[in-house]
NULUM-95665 format. One record per atom (N, C-alpha, C, O): residue number from 1; residue in three letters; atom name; y, z, x. Coordinates in Angstrom, 1 decimal. Layout:
residues N
+-----+--------+-------+--------+--------+--------+
! num ! residu ! atome !      Y !      Z !      X !
+-----+--------+-------+--------+--------+--------+
! NUM !    ala !    CA !      Y !      Z !      X !
...
+-----+--------+-------+--------+--------+--------+
This chain:
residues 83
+-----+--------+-------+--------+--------+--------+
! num ! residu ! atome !      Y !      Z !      X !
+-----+--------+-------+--------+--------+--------+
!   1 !    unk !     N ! -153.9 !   20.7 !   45.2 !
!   1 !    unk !    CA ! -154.8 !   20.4 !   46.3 !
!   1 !    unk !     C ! -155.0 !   21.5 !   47.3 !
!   1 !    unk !     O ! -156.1 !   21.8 !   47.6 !
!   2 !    unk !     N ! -153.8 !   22.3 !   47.8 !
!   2 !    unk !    CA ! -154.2 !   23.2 !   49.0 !
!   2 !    unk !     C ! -154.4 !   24.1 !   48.0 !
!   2 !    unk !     O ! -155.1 !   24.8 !   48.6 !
!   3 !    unk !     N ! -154.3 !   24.4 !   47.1 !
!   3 !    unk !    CA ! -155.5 !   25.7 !   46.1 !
!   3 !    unk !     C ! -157.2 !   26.0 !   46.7 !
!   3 !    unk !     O ! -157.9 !   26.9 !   47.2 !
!   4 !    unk !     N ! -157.4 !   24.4 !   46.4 !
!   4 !    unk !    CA ! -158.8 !   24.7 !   46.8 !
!   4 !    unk !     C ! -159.2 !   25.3 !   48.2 !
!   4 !    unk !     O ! -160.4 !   25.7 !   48.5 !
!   5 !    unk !     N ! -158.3 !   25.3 !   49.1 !
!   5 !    unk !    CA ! -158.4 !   26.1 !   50.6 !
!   5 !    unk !     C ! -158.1 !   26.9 !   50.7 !
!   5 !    unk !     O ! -157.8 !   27.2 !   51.9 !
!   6 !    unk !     N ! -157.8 !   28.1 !   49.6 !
!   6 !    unk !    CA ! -157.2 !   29.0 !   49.5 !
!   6 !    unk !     C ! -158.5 !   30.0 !   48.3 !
!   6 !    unk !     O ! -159.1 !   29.5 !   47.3 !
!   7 !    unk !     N ! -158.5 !   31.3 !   48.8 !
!   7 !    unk !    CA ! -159.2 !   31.9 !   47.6 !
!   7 !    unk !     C ! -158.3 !   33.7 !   47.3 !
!   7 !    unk !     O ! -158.8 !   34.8 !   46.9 !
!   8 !    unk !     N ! -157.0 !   33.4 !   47.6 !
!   8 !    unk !    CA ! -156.1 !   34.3 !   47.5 !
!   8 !    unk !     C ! -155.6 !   33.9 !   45.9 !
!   8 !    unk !     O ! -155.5 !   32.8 !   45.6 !
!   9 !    unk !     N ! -155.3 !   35.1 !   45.0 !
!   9 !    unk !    CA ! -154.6 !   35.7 !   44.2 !
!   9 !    unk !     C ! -153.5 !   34.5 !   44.1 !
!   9 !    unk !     O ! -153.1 !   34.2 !   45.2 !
!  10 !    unk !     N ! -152.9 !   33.8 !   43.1 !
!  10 !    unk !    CA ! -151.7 !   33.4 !   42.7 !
!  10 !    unk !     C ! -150.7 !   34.6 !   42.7 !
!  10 !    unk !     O ! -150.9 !   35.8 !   42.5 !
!  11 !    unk !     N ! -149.3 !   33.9 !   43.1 !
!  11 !    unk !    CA ! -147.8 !   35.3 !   43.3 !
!  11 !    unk !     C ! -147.2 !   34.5 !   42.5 !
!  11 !    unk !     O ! -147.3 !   33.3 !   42.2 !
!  12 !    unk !     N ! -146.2 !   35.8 !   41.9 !
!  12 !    unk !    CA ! -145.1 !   35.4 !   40.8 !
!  12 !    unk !     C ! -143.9 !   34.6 !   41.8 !
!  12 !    unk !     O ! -144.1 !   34.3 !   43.0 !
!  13 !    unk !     N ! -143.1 !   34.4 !   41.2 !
!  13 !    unk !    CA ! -142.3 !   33.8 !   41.7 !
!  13 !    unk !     C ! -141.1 !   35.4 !   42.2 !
!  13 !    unk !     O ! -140.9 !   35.6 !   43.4 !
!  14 !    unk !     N ! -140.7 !   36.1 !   41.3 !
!  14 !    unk !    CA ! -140.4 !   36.9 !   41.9 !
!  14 !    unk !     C ! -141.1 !   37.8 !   43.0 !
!  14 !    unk !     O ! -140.4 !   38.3 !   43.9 !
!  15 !    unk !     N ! -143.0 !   37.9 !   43.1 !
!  15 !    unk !    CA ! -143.1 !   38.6 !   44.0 !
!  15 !    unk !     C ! -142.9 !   38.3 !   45.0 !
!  15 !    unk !     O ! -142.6 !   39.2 !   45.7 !
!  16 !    unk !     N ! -142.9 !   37.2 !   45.6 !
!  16 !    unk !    CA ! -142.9 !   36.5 !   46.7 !
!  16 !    unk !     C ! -141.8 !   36.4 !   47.5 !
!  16 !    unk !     O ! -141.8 !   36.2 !   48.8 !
!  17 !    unk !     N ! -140.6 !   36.5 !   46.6 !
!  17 !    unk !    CA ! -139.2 !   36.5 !   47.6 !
!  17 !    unk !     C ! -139.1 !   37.9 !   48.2 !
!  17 !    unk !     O ! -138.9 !   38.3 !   49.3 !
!  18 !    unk !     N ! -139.5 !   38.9 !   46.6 !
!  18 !    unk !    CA ! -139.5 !   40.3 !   47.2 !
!  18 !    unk !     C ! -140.6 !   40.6 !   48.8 !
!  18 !    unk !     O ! -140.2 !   41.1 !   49.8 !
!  19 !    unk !     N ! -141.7 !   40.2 !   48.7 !
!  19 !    unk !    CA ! -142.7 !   40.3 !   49.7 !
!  19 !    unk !     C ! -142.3 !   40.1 !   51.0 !
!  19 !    unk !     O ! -142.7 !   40.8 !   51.9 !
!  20 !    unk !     N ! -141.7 !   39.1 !   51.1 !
!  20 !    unk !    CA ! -141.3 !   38.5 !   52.1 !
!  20 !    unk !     C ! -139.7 !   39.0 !   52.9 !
!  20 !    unk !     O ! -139.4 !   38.7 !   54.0 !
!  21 !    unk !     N ! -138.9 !   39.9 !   51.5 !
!  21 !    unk !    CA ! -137.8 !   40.7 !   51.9 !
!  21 !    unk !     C ! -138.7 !   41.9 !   52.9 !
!  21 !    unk !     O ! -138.8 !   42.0 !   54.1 !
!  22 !    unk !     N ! -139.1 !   42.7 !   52.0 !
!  22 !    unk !    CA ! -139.9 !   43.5 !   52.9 !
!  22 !    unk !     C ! -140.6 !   43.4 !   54.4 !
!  22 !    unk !     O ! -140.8 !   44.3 !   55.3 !
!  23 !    unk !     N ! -141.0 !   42.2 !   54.4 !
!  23 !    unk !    CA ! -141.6 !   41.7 !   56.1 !
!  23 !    unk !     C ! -140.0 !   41.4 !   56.7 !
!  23 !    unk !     O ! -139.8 !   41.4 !   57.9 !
!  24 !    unk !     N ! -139.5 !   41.3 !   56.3 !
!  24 !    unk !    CA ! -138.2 !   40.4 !   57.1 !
!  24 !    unk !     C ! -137.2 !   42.5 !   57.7 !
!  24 !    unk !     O ! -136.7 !   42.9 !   58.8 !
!  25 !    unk !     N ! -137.3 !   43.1 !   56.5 !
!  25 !    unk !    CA ! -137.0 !   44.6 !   56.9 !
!  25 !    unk !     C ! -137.7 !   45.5 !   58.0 !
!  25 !    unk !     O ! -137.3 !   46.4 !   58.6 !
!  26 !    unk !     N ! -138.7 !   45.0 !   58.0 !
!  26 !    unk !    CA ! -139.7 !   45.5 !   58.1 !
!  26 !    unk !     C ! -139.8 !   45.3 !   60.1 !
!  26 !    unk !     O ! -139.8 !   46.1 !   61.0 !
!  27 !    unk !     N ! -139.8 !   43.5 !   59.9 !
!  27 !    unk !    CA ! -139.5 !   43.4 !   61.6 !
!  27 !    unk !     C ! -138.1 !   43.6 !   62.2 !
!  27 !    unk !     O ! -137.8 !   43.9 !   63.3 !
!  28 !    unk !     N ! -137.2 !   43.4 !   61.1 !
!  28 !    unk !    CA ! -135.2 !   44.2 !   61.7 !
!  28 !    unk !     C ! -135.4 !   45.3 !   62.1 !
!  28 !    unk !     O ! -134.8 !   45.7 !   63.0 !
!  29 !    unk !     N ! -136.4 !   45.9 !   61.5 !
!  29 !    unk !    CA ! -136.0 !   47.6 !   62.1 !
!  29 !    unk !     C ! -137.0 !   47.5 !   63.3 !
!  29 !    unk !     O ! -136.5 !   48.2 !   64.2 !
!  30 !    unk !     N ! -138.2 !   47.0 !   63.9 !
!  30 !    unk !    CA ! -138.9 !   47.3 !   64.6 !
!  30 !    unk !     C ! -138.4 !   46.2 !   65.8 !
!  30 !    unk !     O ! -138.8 !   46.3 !   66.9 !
!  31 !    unk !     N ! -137.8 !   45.5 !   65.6 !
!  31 !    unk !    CA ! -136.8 !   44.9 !   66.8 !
!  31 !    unk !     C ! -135.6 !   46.1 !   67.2 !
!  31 !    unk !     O ! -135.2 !   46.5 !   68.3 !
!  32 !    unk !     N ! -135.0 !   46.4 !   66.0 !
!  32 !    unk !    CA ! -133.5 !   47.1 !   66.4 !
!  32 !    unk !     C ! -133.8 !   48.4 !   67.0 !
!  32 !    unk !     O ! -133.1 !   48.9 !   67.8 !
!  33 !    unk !     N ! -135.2 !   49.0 !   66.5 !
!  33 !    unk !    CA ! -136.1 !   49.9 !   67.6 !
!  33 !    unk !     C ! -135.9 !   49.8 !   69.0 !
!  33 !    unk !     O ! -135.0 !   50.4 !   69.6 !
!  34 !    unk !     N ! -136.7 !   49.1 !   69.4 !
!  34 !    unk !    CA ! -136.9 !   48.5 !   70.7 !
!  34 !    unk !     C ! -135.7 !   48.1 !   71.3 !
!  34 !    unk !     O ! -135.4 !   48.3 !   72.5 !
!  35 !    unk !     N ! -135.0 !   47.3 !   70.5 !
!  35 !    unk !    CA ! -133.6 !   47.2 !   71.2 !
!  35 !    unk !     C ! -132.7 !   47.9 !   72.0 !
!  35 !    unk !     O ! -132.2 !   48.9 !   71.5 !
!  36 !    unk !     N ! -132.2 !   47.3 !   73.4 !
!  36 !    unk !    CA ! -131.6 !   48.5 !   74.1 !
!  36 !    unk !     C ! -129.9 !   48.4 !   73.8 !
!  36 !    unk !     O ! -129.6 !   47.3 !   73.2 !
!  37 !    unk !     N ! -128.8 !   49.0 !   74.2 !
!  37 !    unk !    CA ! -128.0 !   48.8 !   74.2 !
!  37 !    unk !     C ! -127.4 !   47.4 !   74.9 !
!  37 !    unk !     O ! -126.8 !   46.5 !   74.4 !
!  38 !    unk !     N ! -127.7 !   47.4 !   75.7 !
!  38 !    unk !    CA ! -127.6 !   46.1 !   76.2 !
!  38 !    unk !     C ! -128.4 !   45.2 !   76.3 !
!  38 !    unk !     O ! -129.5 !   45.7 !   76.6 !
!  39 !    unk !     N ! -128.5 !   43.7 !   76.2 !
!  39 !    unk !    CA ! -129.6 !   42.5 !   76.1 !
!  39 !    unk !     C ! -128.7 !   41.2 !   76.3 !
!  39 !    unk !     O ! -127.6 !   40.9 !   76.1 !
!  40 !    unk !     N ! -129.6 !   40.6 !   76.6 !
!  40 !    unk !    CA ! -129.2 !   39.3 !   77.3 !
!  40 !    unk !     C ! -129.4 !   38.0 !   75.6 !
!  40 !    unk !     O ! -130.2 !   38.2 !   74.6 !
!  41 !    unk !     N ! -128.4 !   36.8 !   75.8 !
!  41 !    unk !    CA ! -129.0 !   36.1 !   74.8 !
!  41 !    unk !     C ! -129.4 !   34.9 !   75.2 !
!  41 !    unk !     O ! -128.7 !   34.4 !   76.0 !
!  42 !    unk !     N ! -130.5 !   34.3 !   74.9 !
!  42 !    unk !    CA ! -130.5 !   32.6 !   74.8 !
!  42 !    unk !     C ! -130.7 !   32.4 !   73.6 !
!  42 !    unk !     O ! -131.0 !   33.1 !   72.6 !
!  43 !    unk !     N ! -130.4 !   30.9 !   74.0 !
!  43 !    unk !    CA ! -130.3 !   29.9 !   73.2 !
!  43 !    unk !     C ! -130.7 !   28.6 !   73.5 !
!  43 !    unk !     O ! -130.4 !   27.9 !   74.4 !
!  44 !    unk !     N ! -131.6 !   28.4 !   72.4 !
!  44 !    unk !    CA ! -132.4 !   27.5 !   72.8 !
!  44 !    unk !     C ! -132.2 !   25.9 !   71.3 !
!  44 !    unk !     O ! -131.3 !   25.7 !   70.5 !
!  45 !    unk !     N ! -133.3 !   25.1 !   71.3 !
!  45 !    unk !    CA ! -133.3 !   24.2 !   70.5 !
!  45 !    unk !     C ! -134.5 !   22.9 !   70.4 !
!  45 !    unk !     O ! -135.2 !   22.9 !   71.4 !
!  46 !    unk !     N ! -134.6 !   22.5 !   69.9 !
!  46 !    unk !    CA ! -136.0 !   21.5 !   69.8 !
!  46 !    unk !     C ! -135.9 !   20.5 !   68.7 !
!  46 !    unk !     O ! -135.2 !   20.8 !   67.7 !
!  47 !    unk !     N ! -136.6 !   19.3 !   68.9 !
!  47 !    unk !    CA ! -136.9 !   18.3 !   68.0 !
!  47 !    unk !     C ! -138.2 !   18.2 !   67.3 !
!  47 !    unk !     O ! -139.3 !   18.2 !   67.9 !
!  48 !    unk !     N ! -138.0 !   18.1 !   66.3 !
!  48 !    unk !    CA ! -139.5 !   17.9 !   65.0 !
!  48 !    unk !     C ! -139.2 !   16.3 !   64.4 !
!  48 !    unk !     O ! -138.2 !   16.2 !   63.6 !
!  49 !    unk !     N ! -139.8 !   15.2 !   64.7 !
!  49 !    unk !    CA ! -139.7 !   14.4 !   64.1 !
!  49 !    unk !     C ! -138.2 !   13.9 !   64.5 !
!  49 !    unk !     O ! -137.8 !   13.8 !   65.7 !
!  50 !    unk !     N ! -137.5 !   13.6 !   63.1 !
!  50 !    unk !    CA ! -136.2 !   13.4 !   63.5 !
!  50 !    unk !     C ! -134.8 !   14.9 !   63.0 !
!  50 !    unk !     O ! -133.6 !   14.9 !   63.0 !
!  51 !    unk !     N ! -135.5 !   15.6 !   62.9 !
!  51 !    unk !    CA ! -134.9 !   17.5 !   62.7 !
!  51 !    unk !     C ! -134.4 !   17.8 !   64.0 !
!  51 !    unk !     O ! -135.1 !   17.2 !   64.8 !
!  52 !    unk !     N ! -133.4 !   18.6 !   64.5 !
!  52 !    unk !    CA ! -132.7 !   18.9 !   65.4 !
!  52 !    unk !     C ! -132.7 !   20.3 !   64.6 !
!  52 !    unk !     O ! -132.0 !   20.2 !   63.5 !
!  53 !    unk !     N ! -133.4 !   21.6 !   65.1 !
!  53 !    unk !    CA ! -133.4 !   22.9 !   65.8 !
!  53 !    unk !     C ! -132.8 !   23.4 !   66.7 !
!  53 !    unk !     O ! -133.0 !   23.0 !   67.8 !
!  54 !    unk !     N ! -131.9 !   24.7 !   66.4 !
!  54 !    unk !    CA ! -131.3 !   25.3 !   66.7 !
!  54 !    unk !     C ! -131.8 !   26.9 !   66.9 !
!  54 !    unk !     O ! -132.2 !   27.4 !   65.8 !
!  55 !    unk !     N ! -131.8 !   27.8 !   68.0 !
!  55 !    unk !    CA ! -132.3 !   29.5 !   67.8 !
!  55 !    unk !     C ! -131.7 !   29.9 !   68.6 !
!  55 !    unk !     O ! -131.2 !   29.3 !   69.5 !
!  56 !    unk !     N ! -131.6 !   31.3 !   68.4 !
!  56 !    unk !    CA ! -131.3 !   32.4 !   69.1 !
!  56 !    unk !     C ! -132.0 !   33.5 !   69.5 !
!  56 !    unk !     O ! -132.4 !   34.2 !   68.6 !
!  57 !    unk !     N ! -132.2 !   33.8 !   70.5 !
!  57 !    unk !    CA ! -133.1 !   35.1 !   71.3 !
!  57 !    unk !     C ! -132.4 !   36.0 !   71.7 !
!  57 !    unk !     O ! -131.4 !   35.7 !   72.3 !
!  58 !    unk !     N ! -132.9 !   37.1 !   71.6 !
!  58 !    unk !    CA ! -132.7 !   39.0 !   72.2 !
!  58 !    unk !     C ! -133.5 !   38.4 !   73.5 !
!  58 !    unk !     O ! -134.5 !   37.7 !   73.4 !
!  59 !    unk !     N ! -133.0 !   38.8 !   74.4 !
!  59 !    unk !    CA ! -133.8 !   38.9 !   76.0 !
!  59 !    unk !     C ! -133.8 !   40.3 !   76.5 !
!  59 !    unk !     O ! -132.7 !   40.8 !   76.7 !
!  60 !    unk !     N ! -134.9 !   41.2 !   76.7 !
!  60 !    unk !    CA ! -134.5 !   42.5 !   77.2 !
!  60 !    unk !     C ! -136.0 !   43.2 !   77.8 !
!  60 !    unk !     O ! -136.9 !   42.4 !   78.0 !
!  61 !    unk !     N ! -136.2 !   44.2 !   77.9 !
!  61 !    unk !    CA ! -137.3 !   44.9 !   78.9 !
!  61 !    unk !     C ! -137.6 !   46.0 !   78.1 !
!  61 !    unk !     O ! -136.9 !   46.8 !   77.5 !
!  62 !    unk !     N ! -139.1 !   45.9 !   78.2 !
!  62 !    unk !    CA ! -139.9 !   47.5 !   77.2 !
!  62 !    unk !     C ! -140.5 !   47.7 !   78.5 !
!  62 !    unk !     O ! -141.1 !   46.8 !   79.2 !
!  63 !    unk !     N ! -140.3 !   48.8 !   78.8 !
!  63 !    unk !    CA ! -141.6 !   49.2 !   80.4 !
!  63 !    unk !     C ! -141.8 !   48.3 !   81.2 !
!  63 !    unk !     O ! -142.9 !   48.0 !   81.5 !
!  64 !    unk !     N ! -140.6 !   47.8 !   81.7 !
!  64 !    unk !    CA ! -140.3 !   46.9 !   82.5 !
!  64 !    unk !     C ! -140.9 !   45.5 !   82.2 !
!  64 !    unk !     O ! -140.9 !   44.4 !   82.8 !
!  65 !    unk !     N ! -141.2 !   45.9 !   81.2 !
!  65 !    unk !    CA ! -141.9 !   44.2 !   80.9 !
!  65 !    unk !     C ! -140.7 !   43.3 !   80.1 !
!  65 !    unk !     O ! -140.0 !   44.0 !   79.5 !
!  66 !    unk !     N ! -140.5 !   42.0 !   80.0 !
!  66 !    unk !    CA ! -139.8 !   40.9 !   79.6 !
!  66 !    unk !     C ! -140.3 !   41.0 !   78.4 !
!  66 !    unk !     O ! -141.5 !   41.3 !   78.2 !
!  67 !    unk !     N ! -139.2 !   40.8 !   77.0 !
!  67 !    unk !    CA ! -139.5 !   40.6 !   75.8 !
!  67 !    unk !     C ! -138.4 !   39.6 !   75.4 !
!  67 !    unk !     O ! -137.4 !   39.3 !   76.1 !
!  68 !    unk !     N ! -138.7 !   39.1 !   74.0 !
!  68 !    unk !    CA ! -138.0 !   37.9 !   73.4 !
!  68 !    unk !     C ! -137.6 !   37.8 !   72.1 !
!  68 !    unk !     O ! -138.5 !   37.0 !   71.7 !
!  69 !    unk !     N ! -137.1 !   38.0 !   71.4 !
!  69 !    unk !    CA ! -137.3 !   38.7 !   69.9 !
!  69 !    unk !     C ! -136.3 !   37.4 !   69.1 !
!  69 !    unk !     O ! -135.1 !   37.1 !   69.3 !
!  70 !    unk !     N ! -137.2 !   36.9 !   68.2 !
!  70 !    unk !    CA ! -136.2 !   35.7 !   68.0 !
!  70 !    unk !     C ! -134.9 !   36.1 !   66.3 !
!  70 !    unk !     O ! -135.3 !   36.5 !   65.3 !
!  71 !    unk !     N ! -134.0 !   35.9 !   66.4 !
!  71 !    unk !    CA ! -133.0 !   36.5 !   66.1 !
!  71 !    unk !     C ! -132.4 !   35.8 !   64.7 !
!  71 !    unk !     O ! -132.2 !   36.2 !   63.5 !
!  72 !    unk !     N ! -132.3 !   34.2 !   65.5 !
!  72 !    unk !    CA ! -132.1 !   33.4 !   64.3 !
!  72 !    unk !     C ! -132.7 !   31.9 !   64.5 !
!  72 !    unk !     O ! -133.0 !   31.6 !   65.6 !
!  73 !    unk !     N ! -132.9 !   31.0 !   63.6 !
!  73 !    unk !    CA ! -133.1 !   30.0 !   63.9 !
!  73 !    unk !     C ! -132.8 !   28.8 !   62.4 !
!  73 !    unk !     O ! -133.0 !   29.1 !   61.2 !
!  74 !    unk !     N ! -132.3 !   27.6 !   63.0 !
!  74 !    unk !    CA ! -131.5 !   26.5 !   61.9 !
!  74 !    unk !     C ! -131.7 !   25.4 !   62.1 !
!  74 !    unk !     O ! -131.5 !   24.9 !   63.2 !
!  75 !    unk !     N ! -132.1 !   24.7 !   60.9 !
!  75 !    unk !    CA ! -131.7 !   22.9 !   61.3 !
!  75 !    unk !     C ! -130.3 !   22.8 !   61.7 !
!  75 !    unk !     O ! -129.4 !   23.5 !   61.3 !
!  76 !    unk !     N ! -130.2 !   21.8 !   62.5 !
!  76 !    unk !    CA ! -129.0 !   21.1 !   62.8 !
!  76 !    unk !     C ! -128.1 !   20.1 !   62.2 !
!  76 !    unk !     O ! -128.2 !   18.9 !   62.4 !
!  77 !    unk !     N ! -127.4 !   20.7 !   61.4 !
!  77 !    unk !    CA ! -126.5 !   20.1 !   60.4 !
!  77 !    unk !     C ! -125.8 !   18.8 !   61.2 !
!  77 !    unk !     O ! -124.7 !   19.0 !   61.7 !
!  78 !    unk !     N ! -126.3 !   17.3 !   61.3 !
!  78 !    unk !    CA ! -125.6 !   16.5 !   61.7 !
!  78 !    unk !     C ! -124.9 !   15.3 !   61.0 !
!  78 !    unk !     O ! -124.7 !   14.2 !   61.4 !
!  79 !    unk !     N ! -124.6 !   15.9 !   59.5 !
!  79 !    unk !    CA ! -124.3 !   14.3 !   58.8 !
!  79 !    unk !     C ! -123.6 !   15.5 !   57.6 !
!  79 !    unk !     O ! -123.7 !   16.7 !   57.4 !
!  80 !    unk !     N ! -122.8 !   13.8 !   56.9 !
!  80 !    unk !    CA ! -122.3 !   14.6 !   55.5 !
!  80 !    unk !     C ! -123.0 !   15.2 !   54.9 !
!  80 !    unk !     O ! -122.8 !   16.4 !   54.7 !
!  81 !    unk !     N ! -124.1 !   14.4 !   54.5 !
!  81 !    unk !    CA ! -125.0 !   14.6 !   53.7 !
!  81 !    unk !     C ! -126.1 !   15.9 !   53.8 !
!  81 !    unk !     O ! -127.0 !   16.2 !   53.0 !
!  82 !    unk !     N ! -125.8 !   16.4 !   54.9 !
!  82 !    unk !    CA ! -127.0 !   17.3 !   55.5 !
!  82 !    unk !     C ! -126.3 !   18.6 !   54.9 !
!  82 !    unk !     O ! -127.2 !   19.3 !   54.6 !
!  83 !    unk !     N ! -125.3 !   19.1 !   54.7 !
!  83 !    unk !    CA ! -124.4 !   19.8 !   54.4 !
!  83 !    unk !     C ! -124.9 !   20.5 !   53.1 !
!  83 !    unk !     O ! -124.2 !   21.2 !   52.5 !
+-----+--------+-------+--------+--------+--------+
């Protein structure tokens, strides 16, 4: 069904993990760039339905401006089963 909304190329199954390695390298280094020796963290979290969200943020200054660089983020493991 979401094919038809789509007029992109089918991906292998391998390309796509690789693809997506590369974007993931790609923003580590262009954060760890910018990154100053020192930065501040939050931590934040949110509800989707019944999902409990968990993240983490870089807080720090490019040209005195405020930036936010999000670092990690997880469902909230609350049950045996969720494990």
């Amino acid at each position: 069904m979401a094919f038809s909304y789509s007029n992109l190329q089918p991906v292998s199954q391998e390309t796509l993990p690789a693809g997506m390695d590369g974007v993931m390298l790609t923003i580590e280094r262009a954060i760890a760039a910018e990154l100053l020796a020192r930065f501040g963290i939050m931590l934040g979290g949110w509800t989707h339905a019944s999902e409990h969200y968990l993240d983490v943020f870089a807080c720090y200054e490019v040209d005195t401006r405020p930036k936010t660089a999000l670092l990690s983020m997880t469902p909230l493991l609350n049950a045996e089963d969720d494990a």
